[in-house]
N, C-alpha and C positions, 0 to 999 in steps of 0.2 A: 504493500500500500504506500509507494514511496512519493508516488502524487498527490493523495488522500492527505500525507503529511507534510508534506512540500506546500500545498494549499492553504494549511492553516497558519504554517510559519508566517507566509505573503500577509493574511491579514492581522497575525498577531504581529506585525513589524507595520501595518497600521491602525490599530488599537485606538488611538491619541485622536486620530478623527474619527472614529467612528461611535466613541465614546462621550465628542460632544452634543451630537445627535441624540444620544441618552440620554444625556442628563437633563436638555432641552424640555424629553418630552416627559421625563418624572418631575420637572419642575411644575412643567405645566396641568399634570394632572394634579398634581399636589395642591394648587392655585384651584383647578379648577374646582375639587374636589371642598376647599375651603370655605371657597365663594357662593357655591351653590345653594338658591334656596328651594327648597321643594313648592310647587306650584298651590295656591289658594284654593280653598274650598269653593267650586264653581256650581255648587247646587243652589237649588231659588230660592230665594228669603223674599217676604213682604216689606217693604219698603211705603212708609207712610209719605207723602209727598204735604208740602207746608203750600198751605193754600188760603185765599181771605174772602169770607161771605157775607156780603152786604146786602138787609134785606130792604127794600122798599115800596118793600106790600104790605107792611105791617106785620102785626102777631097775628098768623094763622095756625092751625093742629099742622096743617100740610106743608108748609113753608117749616114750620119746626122740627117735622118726621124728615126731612128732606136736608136742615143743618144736621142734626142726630146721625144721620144715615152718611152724612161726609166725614160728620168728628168721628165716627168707627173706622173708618177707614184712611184719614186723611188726618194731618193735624192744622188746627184751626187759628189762623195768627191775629189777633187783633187789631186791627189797624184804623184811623180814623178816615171816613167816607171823605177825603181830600184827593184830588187828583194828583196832585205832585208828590203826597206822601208814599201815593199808589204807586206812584211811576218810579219813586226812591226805590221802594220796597221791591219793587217786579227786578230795577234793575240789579241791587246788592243781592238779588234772589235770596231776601227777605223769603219772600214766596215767588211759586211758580205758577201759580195759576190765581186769578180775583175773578168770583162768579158774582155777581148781581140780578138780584130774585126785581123783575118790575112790577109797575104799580099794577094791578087786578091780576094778576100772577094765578090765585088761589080759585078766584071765581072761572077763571078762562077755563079753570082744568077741571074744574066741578062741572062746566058747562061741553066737556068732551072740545073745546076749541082747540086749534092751534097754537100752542104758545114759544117764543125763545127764549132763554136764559140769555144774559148778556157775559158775555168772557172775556178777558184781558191775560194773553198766556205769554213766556217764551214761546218763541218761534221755533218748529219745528223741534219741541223737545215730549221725548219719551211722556213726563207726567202732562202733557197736554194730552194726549191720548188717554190716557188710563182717567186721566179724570170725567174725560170726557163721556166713555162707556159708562163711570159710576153714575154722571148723572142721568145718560141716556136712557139705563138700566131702572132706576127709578120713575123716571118720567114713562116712560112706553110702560109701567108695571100700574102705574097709575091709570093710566089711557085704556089699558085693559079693563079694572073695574066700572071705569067709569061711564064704559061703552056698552058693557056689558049687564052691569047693575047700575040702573040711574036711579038717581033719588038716594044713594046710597049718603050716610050722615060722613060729615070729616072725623069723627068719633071710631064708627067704626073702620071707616079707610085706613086710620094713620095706625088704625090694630091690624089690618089685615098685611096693609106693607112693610110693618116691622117681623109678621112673623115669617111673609114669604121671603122678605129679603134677608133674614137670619139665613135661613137655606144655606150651606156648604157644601159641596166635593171634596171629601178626602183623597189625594193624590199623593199615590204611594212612590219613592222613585226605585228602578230598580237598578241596578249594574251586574252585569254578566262576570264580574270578578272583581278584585282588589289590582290597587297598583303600586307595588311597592316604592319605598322614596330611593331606591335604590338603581332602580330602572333608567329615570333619568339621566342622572349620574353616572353610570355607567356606558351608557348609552353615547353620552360626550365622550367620555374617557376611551371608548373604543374608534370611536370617530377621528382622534386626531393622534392613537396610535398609527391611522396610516400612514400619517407626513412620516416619524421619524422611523417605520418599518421599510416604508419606501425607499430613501435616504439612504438607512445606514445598507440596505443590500444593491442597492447602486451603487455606494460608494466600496463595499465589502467584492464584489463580485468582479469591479470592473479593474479593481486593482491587483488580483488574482488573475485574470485574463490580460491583461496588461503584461504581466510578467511571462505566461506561458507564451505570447504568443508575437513575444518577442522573434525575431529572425532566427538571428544566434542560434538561442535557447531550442525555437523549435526544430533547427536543423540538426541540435547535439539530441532531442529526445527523440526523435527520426532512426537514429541509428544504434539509440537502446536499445538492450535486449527485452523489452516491452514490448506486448502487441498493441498497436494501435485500437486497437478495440476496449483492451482492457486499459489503456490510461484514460480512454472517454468515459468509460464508465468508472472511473474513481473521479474522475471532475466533474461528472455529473452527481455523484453523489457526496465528493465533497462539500461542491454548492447546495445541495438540498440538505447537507448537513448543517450549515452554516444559516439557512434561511431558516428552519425547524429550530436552532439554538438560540436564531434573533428572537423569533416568536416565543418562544419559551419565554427569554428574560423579559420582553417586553410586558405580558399579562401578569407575569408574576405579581404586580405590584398589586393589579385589579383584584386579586385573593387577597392580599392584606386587606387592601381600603373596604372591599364589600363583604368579603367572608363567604359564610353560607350562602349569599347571594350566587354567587357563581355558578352552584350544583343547582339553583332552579332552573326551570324552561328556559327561560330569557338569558340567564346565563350562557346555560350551555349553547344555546343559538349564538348567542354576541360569540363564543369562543370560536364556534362552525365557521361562524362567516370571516372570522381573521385570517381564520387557517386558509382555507378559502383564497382569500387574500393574497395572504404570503405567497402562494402557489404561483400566483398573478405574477405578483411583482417580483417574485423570481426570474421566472421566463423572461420580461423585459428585461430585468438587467441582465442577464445572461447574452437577449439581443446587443442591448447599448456597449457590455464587456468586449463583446464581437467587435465592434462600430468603432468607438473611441480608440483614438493613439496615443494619447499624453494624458499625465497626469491632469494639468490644467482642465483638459475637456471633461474630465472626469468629475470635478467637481462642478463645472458651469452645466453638465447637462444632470446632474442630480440634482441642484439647485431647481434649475426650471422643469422636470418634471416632477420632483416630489411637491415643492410649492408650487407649480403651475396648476399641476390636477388638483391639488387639496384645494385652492381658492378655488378652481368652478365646478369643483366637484359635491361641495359645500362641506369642508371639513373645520372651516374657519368661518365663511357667514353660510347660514340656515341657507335649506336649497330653497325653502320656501319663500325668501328676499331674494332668491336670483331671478333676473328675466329669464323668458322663455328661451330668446337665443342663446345665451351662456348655458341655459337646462338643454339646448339641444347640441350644442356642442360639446359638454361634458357628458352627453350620453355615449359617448364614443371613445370615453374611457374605466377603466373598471374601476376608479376609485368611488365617481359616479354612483354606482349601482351598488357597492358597497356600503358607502353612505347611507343611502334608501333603504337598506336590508335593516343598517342597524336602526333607523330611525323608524320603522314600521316594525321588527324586536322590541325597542323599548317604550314606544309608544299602546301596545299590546295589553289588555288588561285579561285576556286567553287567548289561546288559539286554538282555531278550527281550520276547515279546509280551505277556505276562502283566503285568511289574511297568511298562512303554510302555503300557499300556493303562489301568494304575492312575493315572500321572502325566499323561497327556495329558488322561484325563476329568478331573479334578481342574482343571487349566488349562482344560478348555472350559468350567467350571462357573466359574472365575474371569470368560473373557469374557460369560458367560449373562450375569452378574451388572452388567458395564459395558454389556452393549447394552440389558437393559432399562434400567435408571436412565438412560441415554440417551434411550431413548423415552417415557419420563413427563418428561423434563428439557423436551422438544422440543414434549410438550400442552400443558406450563405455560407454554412461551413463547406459544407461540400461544394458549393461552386467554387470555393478560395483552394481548398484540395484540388480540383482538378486542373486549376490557374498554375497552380505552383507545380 
């Protein structure tokens, strides 16, 4: 195995770059890991809306059952019947809504007429709405008896519409699972293991291939007593040695931070999809180790492929902020589809066949992507073989 160990010499003699790439990316899960806040309870609460009702119909039972029926649901600001203090009020959103009951108000609606309430709201805001159903809601509930039992007393009206409009719906919510705080988190943290996985085996791989395929070199291992068969198959497994031992130290850290986290569903998928991954960006850099001649280029094309794909790939802003162009250009790399895998894992509160079906095709599109660049990796050797 004297290639196998020839190989690991090459990048244990460059360690020193490949190592700041690590640290980069334990700093930054470390950071990320710190910063993080788990996402707010997003289930519905009642929300009273500060509102001011001015009446100028006088004291009626129905004008009364009608304030009663707001103050339950609304909170009631008192404010003095002044235009300018109204307009203070509306604008410090004092309140958001001033309803004014008009003069014959009471009798219009004993007499089945059409009546309007006068309103003064924000513009275009949510509690304009809602208040507006409240009062609809009581008004149409009124219309109904009044149309339908006339002669009816405001005595027994303002009993009949306190006990209909008591009336509630229990709504229960339900969710198809829990979501761990763990998820998230994780979820980043696998996200922007691909910059520095990426990285350091572009920089690990190409610097190994650099050396074997020096001139010299290949002319002295040419005339070894080695088959040429079997030194490709120790460099190909020494690189897939070296990619499996990045992966390794790279996740490690994600067992510390999350723990047990790791052995559930979501875990073990975020781990699938890395490995996955690596596979990927092995084969490219085994391509570019091909391609590149100097050290120099080595680092300038690691550079812009490990950051070019992770910024449109969304590993660094959300693919959800990226435009559609940038989303279809990065679909034509697997860091891309990776991303997607882990943010549709960690987003997951179970899974079934449908959202298993979204993330698996996702990963096979990541390996499409490492077997072809493998098989143009493998014409280029052999056309360079038949060149030489």
């Amino acid at each position: 195995m004297q290639v196998y160990k020839a190989l690991f010499k090459v990048i244990q003699k460059n360690r020193t770059l490949l190592m700041i790439y690590l640290v980069v990316f334990m700093v930054l899960a470390l950071l990320l890991s710190g910063s993080y806040n788990p996402p707010q309870d997003t289930d519905f609460t009642k929300v009273k809306v500060n509102i001011a009702f001015i009446n100028d119909d006088g004291d009626s039972q129905l004008v009364a059952g009608l304030k009663t029926y707001l103050a339950e649901n609304a909170n009631l600001v008192d404010i003095p019947d002044e235009t300018q203090k109204l307009q203070d009020a509306l604008f410090f959103r004092q309140v958001e809504y001033i309803v004014r009951v008009p003069d014959g108000f009471t009798q219009a609606m004993l007499n089945g007429e059409a009546v309007q309430l006068e309103k003064t709201t924000v513009p275009d805001s949510t509690s304009n709405i809602y208040m507006d159903l409240l009062i609809n809601k009581y008004l149409n509930t009124v219309n109904a008896y009044t149309t339908n039992m006339p002669g009816l007393s405001q005595d027994d009206l303002t009993k009949y519409l306190a006990k209909d409009l008591a009336q509630q719906t229990e709504v229960t919510m339900i969710s198809n699972g829990t979501h761990s705080v763990y998820a998230e988190k994780s979820g980043y943290y696998f996200n922007y293991l691909s910059y520095s996985l990426f990285a350091i085996l572009i920089l690990g791989v190409c610097s190994v291939m650099l050396v074997f395929n020096d001139t010299d070199l290949k002319r002295r291992n040419l005339c070894a007593p080695i088959r040429s068969a079997n030194m490709n198959f120790q460099m190909i497994l020494g690189n897939l040695s070296f990619a499996i031992l990045t992966w390794l130290v790279l996740i490690s850290a994600s067992f510390i931070m999350y723990g047990s986290f790791m052995f559930t569903t979501t875990g073990l998928l975020l781990l699938l999809n890395s490995f996955v991954f690596t596979l990927a960006a092995l084969s490219i850099s085994y391509l570019i180790g091909n391609l590149v001649k100097s050290r120099g280029a080595m680092s300038a094309v690691a550079n812009v492929f490990a950051l070019g794909s992770s910024f449109i790939g969304g590993v660094f802003v959300p693919q959800a902020l990226l435009g559609d162009n940038v989303l279809t250009i990065a679909s034509f790399t697997p860091t891309y589809w990776y991303v997607k895998a882990n943010n549709e894992i960690a987003a997951a509160t179970s899974f079934n066949a449908t959202n298993l079906q979204s993330i698996f095709t996702s990963m096979v599109l990541v390996l499409a992507f490492g077997v072809a660049v493998l098989g143009v990796t493998l014409v280029l050797i052999k056309q360079r073989r038949v060149e030489a």
